[in-house]
N, C-alpha and C positions, 0 to 999 in steps of 0.2 A: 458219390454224389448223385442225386437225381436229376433227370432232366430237367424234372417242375420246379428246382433249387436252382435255375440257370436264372438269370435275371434279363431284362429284355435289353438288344439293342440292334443297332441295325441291320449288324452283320456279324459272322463269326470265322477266325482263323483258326482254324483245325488240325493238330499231327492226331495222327490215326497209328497209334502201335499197333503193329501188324501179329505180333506173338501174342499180344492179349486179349485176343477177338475183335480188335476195333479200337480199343478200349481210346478214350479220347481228350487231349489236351487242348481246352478252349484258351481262345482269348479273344477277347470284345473288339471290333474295332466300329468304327466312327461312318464305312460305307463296306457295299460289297464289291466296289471296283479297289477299296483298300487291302480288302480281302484277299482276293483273287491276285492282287499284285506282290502281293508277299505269298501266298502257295505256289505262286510260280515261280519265284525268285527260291524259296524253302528248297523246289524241286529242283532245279537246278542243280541247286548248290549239294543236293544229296545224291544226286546221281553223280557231280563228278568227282562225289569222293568215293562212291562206289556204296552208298549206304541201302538196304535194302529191306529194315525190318520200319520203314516209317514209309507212308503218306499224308502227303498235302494237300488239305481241302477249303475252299472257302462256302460258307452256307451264310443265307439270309435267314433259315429254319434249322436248326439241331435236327440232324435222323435222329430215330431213336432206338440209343446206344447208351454205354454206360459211359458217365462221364469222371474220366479219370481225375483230372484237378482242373478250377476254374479258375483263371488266369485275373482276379478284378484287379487288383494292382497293375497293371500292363495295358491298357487301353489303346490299341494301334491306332495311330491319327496317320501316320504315314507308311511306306514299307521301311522294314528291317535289312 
């Protein structure tokens, strides 16, 4: 998917696959303090299971990367 196929919204919750250059799993949410509270919480809970091929990011703006799948069904209002 393209970046310019991302549709707008306020913020974005981001796994970053680490094996496929970045390659990146959106999902929409509703602020960036929603964002950022579920990449922290992702991070967490990946570190203590020892997980090592993903990161957790929250963006207001997409880098630009290739965007693996875009999440629209899933719109985060709260963390996960």
């Amino acid at each position: 998917m393209r970046l310019a196929d991302v549709p707008q919204y306020p913020a974005y919750f981001v796994a970053h696959d680490l094996f496929m250059n970045g390659a990146m799993d959106v999902f929409p949410c509703v602020s960036l303090e929603v964002a950022k509270l579920n990449a922290s919480r992702a991070t967490e809970r990946a570190d203590s299971l020892g997980m090592d091929g993903v990161r957790y990011e929250a963006y207001e703006k997409l880098p630009r990367r290739k965007v693996w799948k875009f999440h629209a069904n899933r719109v985060l209002e709260t963390a996960a």
